[in-house]
C-alpha positions as CSV (number, residue, x, y, z in Angstrom):
1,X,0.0,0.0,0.0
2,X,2.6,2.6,0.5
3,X,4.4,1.7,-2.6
4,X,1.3,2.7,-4.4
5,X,1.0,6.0,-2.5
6,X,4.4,6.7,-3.4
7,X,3.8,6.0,-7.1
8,X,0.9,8.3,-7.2
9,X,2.6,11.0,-5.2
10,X,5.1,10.8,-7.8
11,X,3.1,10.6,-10.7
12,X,1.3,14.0,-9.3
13,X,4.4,15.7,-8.2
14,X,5.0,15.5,-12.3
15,X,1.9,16.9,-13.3
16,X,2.1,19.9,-10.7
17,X,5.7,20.0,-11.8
18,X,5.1,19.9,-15.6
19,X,7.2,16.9,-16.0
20,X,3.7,15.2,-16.9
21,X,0.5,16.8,-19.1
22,X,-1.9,14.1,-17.5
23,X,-5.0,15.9,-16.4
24,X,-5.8,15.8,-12.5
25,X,-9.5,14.8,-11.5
26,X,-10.0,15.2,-7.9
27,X,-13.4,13.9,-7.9
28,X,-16.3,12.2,-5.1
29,X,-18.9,13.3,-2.4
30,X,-19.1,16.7,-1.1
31,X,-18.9,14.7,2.0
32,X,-17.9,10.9,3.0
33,X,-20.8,10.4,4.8
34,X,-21.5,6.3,4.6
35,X,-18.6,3.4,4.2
36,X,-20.2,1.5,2.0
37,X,-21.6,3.8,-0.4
38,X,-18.5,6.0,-0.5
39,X,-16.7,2.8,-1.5
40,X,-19.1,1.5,-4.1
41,X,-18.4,4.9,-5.8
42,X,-14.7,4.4,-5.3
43,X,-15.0,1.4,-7.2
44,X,-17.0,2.7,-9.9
45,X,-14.5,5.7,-10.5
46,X,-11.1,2.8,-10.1
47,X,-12.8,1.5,-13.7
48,X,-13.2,4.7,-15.4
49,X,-9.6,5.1,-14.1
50,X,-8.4,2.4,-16.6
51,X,-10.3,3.9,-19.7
52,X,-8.9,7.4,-19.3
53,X,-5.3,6.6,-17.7
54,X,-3.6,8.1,-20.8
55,X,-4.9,11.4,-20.3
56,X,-6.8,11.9,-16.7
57,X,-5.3,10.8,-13.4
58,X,-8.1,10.7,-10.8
59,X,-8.0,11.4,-7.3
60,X,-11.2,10.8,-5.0
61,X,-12.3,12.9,-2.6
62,X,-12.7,11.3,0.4
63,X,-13.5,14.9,2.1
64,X,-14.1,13.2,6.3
65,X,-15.1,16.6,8.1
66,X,-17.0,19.1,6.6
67,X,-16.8,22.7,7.4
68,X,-20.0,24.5,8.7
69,X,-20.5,27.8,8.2
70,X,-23.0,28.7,11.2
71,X,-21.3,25.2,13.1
72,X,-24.4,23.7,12.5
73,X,-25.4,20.5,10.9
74,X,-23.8,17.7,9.4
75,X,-20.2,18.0,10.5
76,X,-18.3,15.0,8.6
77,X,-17.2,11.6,9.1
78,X,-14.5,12.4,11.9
79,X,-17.8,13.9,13.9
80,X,-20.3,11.4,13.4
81,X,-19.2,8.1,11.8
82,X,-22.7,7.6,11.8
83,X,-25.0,10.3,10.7
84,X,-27.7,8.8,12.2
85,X,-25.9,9.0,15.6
86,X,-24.6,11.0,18.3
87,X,-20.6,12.6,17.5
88,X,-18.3,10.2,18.6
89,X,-14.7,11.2,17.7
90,X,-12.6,8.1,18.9
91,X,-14.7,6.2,16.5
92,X,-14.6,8.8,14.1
93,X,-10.7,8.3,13.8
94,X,-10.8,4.6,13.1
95,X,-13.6,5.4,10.9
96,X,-12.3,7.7,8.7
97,X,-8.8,6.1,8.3
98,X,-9.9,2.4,7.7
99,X,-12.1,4.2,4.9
100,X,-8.9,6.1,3.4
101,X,-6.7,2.5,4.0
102,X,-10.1,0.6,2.1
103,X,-9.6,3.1,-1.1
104,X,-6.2,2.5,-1.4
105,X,-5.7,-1.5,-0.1
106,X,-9.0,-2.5,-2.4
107,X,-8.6,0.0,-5.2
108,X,-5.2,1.7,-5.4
109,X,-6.5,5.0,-4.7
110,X,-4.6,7.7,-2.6
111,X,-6.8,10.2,-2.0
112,X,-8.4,13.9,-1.2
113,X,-9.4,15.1,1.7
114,X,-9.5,19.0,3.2
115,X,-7.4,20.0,6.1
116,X,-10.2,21.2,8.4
117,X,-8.3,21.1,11.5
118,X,-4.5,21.2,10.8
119,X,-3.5,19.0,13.9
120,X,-5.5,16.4,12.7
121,X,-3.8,15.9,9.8
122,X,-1.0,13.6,11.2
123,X,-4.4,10.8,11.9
124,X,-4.6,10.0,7.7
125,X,-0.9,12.2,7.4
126,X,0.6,8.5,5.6
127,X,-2.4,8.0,3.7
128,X,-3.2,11.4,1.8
129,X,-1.9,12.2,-1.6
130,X,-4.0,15.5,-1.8
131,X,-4.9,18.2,0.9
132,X,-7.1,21.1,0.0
133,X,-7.5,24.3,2.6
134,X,-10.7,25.4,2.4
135,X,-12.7,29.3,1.6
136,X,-12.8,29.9,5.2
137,X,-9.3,28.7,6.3
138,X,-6.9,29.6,3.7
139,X,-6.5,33.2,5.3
140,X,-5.7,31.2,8.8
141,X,-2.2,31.6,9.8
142,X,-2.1,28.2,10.9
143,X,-3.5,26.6,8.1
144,X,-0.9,28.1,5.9
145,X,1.9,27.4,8.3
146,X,1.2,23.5,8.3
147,X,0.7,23.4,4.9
148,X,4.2,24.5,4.5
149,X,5.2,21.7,6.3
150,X,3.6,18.8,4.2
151,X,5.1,17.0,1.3
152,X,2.1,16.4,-0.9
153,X,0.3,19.6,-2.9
154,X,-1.9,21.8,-0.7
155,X,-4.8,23.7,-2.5
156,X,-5.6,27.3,-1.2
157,X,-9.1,28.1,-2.1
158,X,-10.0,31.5,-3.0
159,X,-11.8,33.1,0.1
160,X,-15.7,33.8,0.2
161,X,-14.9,37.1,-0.4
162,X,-13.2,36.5,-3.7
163,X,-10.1,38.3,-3.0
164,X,-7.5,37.0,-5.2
165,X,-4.6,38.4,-2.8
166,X,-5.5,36.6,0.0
167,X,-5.4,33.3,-2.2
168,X,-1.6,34.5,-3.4
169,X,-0.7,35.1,0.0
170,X,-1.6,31.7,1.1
171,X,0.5,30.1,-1.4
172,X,3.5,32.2,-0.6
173,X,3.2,31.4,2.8
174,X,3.1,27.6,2.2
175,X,5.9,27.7,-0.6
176,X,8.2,29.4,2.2
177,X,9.5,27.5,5.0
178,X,8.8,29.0,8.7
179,X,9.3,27.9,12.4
180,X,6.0,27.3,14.6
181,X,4.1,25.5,17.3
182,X,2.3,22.4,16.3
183,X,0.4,20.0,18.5
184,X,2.6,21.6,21.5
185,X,6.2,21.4,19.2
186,X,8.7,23.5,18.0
187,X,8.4,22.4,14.1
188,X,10.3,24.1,11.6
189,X,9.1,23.4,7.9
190,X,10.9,23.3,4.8
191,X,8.2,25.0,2.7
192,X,5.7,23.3,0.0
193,X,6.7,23.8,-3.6
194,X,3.4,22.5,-4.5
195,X,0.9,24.6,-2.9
196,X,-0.9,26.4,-4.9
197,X,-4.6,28.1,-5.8
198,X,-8.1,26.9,-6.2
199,X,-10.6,29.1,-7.8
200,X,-13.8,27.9,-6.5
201,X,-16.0,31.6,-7.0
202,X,-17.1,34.1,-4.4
203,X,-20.3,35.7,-2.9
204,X,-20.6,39.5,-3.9
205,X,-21.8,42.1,-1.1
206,X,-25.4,41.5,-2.2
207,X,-25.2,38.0,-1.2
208,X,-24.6,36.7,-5.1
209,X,-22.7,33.9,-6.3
210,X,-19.9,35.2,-8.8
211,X,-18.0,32.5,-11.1
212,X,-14.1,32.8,-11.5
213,X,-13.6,29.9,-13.9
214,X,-13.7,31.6,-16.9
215,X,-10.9,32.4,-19.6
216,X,-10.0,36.2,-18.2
217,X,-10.2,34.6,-14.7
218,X,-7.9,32.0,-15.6
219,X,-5.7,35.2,-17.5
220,X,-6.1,37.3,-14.5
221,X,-4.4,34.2,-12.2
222,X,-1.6,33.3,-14.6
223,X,-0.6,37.6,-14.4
224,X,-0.6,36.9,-10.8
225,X,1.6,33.7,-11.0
226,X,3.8,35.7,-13.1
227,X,4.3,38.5,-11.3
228,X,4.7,36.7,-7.7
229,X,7.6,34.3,-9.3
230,X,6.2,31.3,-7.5
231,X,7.1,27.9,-8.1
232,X,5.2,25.4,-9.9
233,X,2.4,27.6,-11.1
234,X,-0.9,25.8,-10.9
235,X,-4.6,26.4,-10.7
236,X,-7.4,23.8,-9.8
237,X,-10.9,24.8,-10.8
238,X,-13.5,23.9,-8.2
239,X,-16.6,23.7,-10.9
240,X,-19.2,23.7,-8.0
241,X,-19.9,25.9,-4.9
242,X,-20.2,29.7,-6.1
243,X,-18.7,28.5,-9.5
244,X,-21.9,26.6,-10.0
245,X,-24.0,29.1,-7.8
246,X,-24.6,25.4,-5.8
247,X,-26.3,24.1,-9.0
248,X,-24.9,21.1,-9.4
249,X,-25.5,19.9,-12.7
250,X,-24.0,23.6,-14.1
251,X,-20.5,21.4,-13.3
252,X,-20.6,19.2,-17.0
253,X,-21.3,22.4,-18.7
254,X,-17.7,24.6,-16.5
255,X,-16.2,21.7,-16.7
256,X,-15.9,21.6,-20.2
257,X,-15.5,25.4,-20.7
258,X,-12.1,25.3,-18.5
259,X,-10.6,22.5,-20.8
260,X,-12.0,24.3,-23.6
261,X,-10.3,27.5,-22.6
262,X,-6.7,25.4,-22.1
263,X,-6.9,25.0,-26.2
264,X,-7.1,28.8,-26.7
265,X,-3.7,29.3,-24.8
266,X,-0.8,27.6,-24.0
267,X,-0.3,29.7,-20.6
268,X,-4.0,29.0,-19.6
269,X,-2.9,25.3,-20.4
270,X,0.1,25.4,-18.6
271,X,-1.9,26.6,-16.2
272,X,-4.6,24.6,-15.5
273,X,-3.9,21.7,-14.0
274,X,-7.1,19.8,-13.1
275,X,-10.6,20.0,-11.7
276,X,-12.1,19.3,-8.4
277,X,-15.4,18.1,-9.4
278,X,-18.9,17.2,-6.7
279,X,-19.8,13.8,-7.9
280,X,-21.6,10.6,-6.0
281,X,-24.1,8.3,-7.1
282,X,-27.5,10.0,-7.1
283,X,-28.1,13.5,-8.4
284,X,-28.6,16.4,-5.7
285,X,-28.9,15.5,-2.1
286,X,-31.1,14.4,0.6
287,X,-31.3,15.4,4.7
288,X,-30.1,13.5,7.4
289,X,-32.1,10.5,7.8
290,X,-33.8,10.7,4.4
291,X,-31.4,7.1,3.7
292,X,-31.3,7.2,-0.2
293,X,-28.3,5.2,-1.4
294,X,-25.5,7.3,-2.7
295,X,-27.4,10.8,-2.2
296,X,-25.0,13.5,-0.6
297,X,-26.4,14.8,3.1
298,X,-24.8,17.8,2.3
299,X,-24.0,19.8,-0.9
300,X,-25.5,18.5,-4.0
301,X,-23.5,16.6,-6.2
302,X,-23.7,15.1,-9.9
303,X,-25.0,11.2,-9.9
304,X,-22.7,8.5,-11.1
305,X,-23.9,8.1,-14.5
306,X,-23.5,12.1,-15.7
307,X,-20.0,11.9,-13.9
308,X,-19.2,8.9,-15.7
309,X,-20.0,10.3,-19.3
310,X,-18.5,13.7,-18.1
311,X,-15.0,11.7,-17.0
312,X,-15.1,10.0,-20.9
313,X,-16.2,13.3,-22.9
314,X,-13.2,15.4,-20.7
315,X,-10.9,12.4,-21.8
316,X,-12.4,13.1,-25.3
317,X,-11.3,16.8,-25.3
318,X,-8.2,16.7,-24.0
C-alpha cells in the first residue's frame, strides 16, 4: 500500500511539476458520509480510471469533516461516523482512516481530503496524496503554516470574499519554510513547492454567487503567478460551490468550458492543472435520515452516470 502511494505522489508531483500533461481529476462526495456507499463509488471511479489513464489521473475525494459555516449540521465523518448517531470522535478516527486505508488497499487510490483542522492531519498524514485548505481557512495563519510543512500539494481556495490576494498570499506562505508551534512542538518546515490556488468563485456584497472559472479569470491568475515568481504555477478549478451558484449539474457544462479555454492558450494550459469536481451516485442530495443510497447529506453533487460520461467526454477533449 505505500508503494502505491508513493507512485501516485510521484506521478502527481509530475503533473504539478510539468514533467507530466496528464490531467488531474480530484473527484467524489461533497462529503464521506456512509462506508459503503462511498466505496461503491470508489469502485466505480477505479474502472473509469483504466479507460482514461492516458490522459486523466483521478483522485477521490474522500472529504471526512466538513466545514460549517453557522457550526451547525452535518459535520463529517470524523464527527459522526454515523449520521444517524450521536458525535463520537474516537470512532470517528478509526472510521475515517480504515475508509482512506479501504480506497487504497482495495482499489489503489490515494486520495483527497480538506485540512479542516491542521493537527489532525498527522491521523490520515501517511495516507493522503492530496490536501485542499478550504474558503474559510486559507486566510488562517495556521493553516498556511502547516501546509508549508507537508510533502504532498496543498490547495488554497480563493476566500468567500473573492479576493484573489489573499489566495496569493496563502500560497507564498506555504511555498516558504517558517518555524512554529504544532500540536505543543517547536516544528520548523521546509516550505511546499506545491501549494498552490483553487478558484472555487465568491459571494458579492449582495449575497450573489460570482464564477471565476472563466478564460479572463484563468488570465487574471496566470498575471498573478507571473508576477509573484512562485514555483510550480498551478490552478485547480473547483466547478461547484459559487462557481456553479450550488447548481450542481452547471459542473458538466464549467467543466468543459475550463478544458475548452486550455486549447485557446498555451499559458492557460500550462496553467490549468485539473478540476475538483462534486460527484456521487444520485443527483442532488437528501437530509439526514432521508437514507437514499449514494445521495450526498450535504451539498448536491452530480449522480454517477453524468459523472461517468462527463470523465469519458473530458478524456475526449483533452
Amino acid at each position: 500500500m505505500s508503494e502505491i502511494k508513493k507512485m501516485r505522489d510521484n506521478q502527481i508531483r509530475d503533473i504539478f511539476s510539468g514533467n507530466s500533461d496528464k490531467f488531474i481529476l480530484i473527484i467524489g462526495p461533497c462529503s464521506a458520509d456512509h462506508r459503503d456507499s462511498v466505496l461503491d463509488y470508489i469502485g466505480r471511479l477505479s474502472l473509469v480510471q483504466e479507460q482514461v489513464k492516458d490522459k486523466i489521473l483521478i483522485i477521490p475525494r474522500i472529504y471526512t469533516n466538513k466545514p460549517r459555516t453557522t457550526g451547525e449540521g452535518y459535520k463529517g465523518m470524523l464527527h459522526q461516523p454515523d449520521p444517524d448517531e450521536k458525535p463520537d470522535m474516537l470512532k470517528g478516527i478509526v472510521a475515517i482512516r480504515d475508509l482512506h486505508m479501504s480506497a487504497l488497499r482495495d482499489y489503489g487510490f490515494s486520495c483527497a481530503d480538506e485540512m479542516l483542522y491542521p493537527e489532525n492531519y498527522r491521523y490520515l498524514s501517511d495516507l493522503l496524496s492530496y490536501v485542499a485548505v478550504g474558503a474559510r481557512s486559507a486566510e488562517n495563519q495556521q493553516h498556511r503554516l502547516t501546509a508549508s510543512g507537508l510533502d504532498v500539494p496543498v490547495g488554497m481556495k480563493n476566500p468567500t470574499s473573492g479576493d484573489l490576494s489573499v489566495m496569493m498570499n496563502s500560497i507564498v506562505a506555504g511555498q516558504h519554510p517558517h518555524t512554529f508551534i504544532y500540536r505543543g512542538w517547536e516544528v520548523e518546515s521546509k516550505g511546499n513547492p506545491y501549494t498552490h490556488a483553487i478558484l472555487r468563485g465568491y459571494v458579492d456584497f449582495a449575497g450573489k454567487c460570482v464564477s471565476n472559472y472563466h478564460y479572463e479569470d484563468l488570465s487574471k491568475l496566470h498575471y498573478l503567478y507571473a508576477e509573484s515568481g512562485l514555483a510550480n504555477p498551478t490552478v485547480i478549478v473547483d466547478t461547484n460551490h459559487a462557481n456553479s451558484g450550488k447548481k450542481w449539474n452547471e459542473q458538466i457544462r464549467i467543466a468543459k468550458e475550463i478544458v475548452t479555454s486550455r486549447t485557446q492558450s498555451c499559458d492557460i494550459k500550462r496553467l490549468v492543472k485539473g478540476l475538483m469536481i462534486e460527484s456521487y451516485i444520485e443527483d442532488g442530495s437528501q437530509g439526514v435520515g432521508e437514507h437514499i443510497y449514494g445521495k450526498s447529506i450535504t451539498d448536491p453533487c452530480l449522480g454517477w452516470e453524468k459523472s461517468e460520461r462527463l470523465i469519458l467526454d473530458l478524456a475526449n477533449m483533452l
